[in-house]
KOLVEX-521709 format. One record per residue (C-alpha): residue number from 1; residue in three letters; chain; x, y, z. Coordinates in steps of 0.001 Angstrom, whole numbers. Each point is the difference from the previous one (the first is absolute). Layout:
N
NUM,Ala,A,X,Y,Z
...
//
This chain:
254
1,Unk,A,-36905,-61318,36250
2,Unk,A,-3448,-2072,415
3,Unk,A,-1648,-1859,-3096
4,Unk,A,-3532,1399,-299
5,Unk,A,-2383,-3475,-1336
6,Unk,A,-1816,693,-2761
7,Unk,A,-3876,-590,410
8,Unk,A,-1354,-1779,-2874
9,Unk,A,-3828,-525,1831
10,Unk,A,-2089,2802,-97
11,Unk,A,-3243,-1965,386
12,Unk,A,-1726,1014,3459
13,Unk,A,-2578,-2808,729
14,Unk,A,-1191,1821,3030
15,Unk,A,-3605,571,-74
16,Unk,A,-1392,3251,77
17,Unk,A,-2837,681,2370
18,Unk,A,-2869,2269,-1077
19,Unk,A,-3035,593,2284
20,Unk,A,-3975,-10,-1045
21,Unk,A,143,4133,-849
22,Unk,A,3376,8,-1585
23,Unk,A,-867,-2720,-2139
24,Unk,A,-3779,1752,-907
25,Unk,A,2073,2904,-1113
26,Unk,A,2608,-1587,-1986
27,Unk,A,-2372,-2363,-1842
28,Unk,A,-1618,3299,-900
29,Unk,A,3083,1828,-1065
30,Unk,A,1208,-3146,-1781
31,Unk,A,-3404,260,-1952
32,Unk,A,677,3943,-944
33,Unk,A,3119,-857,-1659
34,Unk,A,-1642,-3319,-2087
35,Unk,A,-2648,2056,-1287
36,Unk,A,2353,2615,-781
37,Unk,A,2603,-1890,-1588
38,Unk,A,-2779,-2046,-1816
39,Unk,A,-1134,3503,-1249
40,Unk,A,3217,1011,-1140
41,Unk,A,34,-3511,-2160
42,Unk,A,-2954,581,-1681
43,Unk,A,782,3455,-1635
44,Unk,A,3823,-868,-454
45,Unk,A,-1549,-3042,-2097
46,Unk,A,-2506,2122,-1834
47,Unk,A,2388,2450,-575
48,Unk,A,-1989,2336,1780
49,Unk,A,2351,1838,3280
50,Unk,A,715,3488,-345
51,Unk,A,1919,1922,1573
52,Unk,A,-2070,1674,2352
53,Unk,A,-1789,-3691,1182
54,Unk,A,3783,-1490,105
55,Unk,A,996,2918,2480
56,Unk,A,-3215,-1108,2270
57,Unk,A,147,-3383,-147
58,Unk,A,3878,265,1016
59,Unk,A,-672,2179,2961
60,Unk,A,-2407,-1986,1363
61,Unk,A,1881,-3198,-492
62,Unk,A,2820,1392,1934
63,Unk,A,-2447,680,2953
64,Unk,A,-1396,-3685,-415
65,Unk,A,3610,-1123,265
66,Unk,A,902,2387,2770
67,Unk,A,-2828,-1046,2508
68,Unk,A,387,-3573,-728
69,Unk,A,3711,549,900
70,Unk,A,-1366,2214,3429
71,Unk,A,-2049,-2915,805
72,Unk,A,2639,-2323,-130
73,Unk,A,2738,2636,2074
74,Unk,A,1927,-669,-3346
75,Unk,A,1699,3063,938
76,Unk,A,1961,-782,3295
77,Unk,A,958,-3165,-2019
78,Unk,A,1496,2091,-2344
79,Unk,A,1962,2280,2455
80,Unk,A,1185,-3283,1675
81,Unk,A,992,-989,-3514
82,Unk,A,2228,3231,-372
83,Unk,A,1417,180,3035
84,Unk,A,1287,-3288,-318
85,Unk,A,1501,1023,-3685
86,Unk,A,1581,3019,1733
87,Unk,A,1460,-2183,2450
88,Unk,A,1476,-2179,-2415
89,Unk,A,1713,2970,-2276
90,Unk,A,1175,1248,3525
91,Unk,A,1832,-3313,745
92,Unk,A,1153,-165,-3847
93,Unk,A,1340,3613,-67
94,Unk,A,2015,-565,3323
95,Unk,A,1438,-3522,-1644
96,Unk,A,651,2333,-3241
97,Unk,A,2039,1898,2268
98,Unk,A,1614,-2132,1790
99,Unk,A,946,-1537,-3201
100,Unk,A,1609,3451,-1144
101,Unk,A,2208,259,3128
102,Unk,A,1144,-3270,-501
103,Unk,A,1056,820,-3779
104,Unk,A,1210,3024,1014
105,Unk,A,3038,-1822,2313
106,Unk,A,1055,-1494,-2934
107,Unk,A,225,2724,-2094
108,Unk,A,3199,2351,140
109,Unk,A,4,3441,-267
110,Unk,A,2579,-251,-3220
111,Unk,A,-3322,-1705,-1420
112,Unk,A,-2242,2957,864
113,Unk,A,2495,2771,-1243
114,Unk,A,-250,-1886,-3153
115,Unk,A,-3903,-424,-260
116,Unk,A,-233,3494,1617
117,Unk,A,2776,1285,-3055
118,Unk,A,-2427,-1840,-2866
119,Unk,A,-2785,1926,834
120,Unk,A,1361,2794,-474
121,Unk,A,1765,-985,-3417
122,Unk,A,-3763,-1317,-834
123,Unk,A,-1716,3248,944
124,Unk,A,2633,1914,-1889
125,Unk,A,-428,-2099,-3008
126,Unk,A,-3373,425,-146
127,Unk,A,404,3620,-225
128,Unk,A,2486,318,-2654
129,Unk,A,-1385,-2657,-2133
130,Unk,A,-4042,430,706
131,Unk,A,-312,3569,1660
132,Unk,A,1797,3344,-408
133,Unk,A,3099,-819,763
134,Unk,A,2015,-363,3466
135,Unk,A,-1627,-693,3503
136,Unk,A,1627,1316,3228
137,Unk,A,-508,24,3614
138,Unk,A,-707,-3561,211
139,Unk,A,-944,-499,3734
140,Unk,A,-1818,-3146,1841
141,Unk,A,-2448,1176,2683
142,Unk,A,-641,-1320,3475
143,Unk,A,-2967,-2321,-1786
144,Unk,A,2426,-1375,-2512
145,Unk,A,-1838,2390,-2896
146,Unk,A,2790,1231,-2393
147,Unk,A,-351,3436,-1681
148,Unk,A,2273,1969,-2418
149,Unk,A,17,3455,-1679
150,Unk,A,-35,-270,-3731
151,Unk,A,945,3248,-1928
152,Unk,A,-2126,939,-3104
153,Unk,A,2376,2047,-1778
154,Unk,A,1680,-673,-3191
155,Unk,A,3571,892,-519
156,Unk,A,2634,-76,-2636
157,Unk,A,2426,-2237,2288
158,Unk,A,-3027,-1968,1128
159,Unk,A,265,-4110,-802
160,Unk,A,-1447,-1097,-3091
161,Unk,A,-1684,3558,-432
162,Unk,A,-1577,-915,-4055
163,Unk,A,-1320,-3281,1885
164,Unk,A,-1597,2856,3069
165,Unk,A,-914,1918,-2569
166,Unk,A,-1831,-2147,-2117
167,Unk,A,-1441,-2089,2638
168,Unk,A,-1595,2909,1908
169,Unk,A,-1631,1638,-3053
170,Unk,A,-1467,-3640,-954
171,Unk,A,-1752,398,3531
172,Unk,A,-1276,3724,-869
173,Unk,A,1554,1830,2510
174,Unk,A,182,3615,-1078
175,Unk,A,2855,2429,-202
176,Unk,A,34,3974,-1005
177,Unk,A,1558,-141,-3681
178,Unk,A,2422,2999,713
179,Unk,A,1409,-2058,2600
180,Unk,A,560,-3375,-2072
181,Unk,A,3549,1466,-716
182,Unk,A,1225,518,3185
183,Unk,A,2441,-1842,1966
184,Unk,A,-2214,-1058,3091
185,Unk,A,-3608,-537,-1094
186,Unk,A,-3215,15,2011
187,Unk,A,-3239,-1471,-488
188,Unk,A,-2686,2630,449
189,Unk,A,-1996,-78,3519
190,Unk,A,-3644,-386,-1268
191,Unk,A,-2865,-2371,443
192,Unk,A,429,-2054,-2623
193,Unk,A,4446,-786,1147
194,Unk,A,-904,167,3484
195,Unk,A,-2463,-3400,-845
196,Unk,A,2562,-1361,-2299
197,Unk,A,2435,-143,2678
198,Unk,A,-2185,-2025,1841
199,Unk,A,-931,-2081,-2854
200,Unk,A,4278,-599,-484
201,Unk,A,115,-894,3711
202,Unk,A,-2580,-3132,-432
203,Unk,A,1961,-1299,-2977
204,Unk,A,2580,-756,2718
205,Unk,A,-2478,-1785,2652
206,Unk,A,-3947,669,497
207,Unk,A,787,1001,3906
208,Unk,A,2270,2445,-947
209,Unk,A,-642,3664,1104
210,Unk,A,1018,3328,-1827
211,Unk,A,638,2111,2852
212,Unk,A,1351,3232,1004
213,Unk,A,92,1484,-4100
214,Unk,A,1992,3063,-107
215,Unk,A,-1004,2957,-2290
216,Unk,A,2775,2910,-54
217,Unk,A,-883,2996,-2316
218,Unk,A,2988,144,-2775
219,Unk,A,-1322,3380,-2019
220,Unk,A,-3734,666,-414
221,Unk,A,-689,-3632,-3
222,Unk,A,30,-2296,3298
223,Unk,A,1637,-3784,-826
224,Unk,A,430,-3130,1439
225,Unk,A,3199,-475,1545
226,Unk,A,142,-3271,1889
227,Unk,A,-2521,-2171,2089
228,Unk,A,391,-2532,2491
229,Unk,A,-1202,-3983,-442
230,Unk,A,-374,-2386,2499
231,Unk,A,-606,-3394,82
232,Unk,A,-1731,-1605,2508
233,Unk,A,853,-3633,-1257
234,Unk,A,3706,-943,-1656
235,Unk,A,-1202,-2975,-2014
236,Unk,A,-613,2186,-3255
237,Unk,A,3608,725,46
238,Unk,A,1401,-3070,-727
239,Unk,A,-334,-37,-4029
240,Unk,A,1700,3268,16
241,Unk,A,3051,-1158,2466
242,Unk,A,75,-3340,-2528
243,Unk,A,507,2343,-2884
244,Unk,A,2548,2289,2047
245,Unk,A,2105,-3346,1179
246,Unk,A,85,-1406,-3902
247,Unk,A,1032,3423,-1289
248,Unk,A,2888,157,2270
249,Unk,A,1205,-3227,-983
250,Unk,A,225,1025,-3154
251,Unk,A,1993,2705,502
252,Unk,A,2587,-2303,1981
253,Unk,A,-216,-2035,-2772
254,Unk,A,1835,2471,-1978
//
């Protein structure tokens, strides 16, 4: 794989040609923008700009700016300038990648039915501890995305149901009252759940999506009965497998 130098000289001594007219008309645009800026001085100094003069005085700074930089063909320097950026992230993300493939061969697929196995236990955790409880249908898309269906109900045999319990009303999701008795609770399918649910999603990771929320009717009243998350990125994960890893070491502990 090739060593790219680093370029620590960015001064260009070449000299930059202008002819007779150019030069007439940037000496003249160069003039607009003094008098402008020299303007702009005087009533920031006297405490004088208002809004309205600030808004003028900005817009036709910015065309100052933007013919001096036409006169100059500051423009195709800048394209040049970008193209050569994208040509470096092009040559960085194939390295990246090559980089990957060669990590890859040395890792065994014992170590990825383990990392793949911790993600899950992470996910899971997250639900019982932080959400409503347990998270199914993990799956790992073509794009390496990673979903799961977590159900909102809240059951007698549930895990921890006080700790559900308590930690879902804290969030203010609402439930009928005749149904706070029965053995498989609901959240009700209004506005104000359907944005909580999305609000619970982001306390796991900012990218992550509540999609696909399923509303069955149970009596006169429709509910929430599961939705789907996905995560587009694994790294928010990683407390939540830490805290899933120590717990079961406890347990074999004892």
């Amino acid at each position: 794989m090739k060593e790219r130098p680093l370029n620590f000289d960015y001064a260009d001594e070449t000299p930059v040609e202008v002819d007779e007219t150019k030069r007439e008309k940037l000496e003249k645009a160069i003039k607009k923008l003094h008098e402008h800026t020299g303007m702009l001085m005087y009533l920031i100094k006297g405490n004088a700009l208002q809004v309205g003069t600030r808004d003028s005085i900005m817009a036709i700074l910015d065309r100052n700016v933007q013919e001096i930089c036409d006169l100059f063909d500051y423009n195709t320097y800048l394209k040049s300038q970008q193209e050569k950026t994208r040509q470096e992230i092009r040559e960085a993300n194939i390295e990246n990648h090559e980089l990957r493939r060669q990590l890859g061969q040395k890792v065994t697929m014992e170590d990825c039915r383990e990392s793949v196995k911790n993600l899950i236990s992470g996910f899971r955790y997250w639900g019982e501890n932080y959400g409503f409880g347990w998270v199914s249908d993990i799956e790992i898309n073509d794009y390496g995305t990673l979903s799961g269906r977590m159900r909102t109900h809240i059951s007698s045999i549930s895990r921890k149901p006080s700790e559900i319990w308590k930690r879902v009303l804290d969030f203010g999701f609402e439930f009928e009252e005749k149904d706070m008795n029965k053995e498989d609770v609901y959240p009700i399918a209004n506005d104000h759940n359907i944005e909580l649910m999305r609000k619970l999603v982001k306390t796991l990771d900012k990218d992550a999506i509540a999609d696909r929320i399923t509303i069955n009717r149970r009596g006169d009243v429709p509910h929430i009965e599961d939705m789907k998350i996905i995560l587009p990125t694994w790294d928010c994960l990683t407390p939540y497998i830490e805290a899933n890893l120590e717990e079961e070491k406890k347990l074999y502990r004892k």
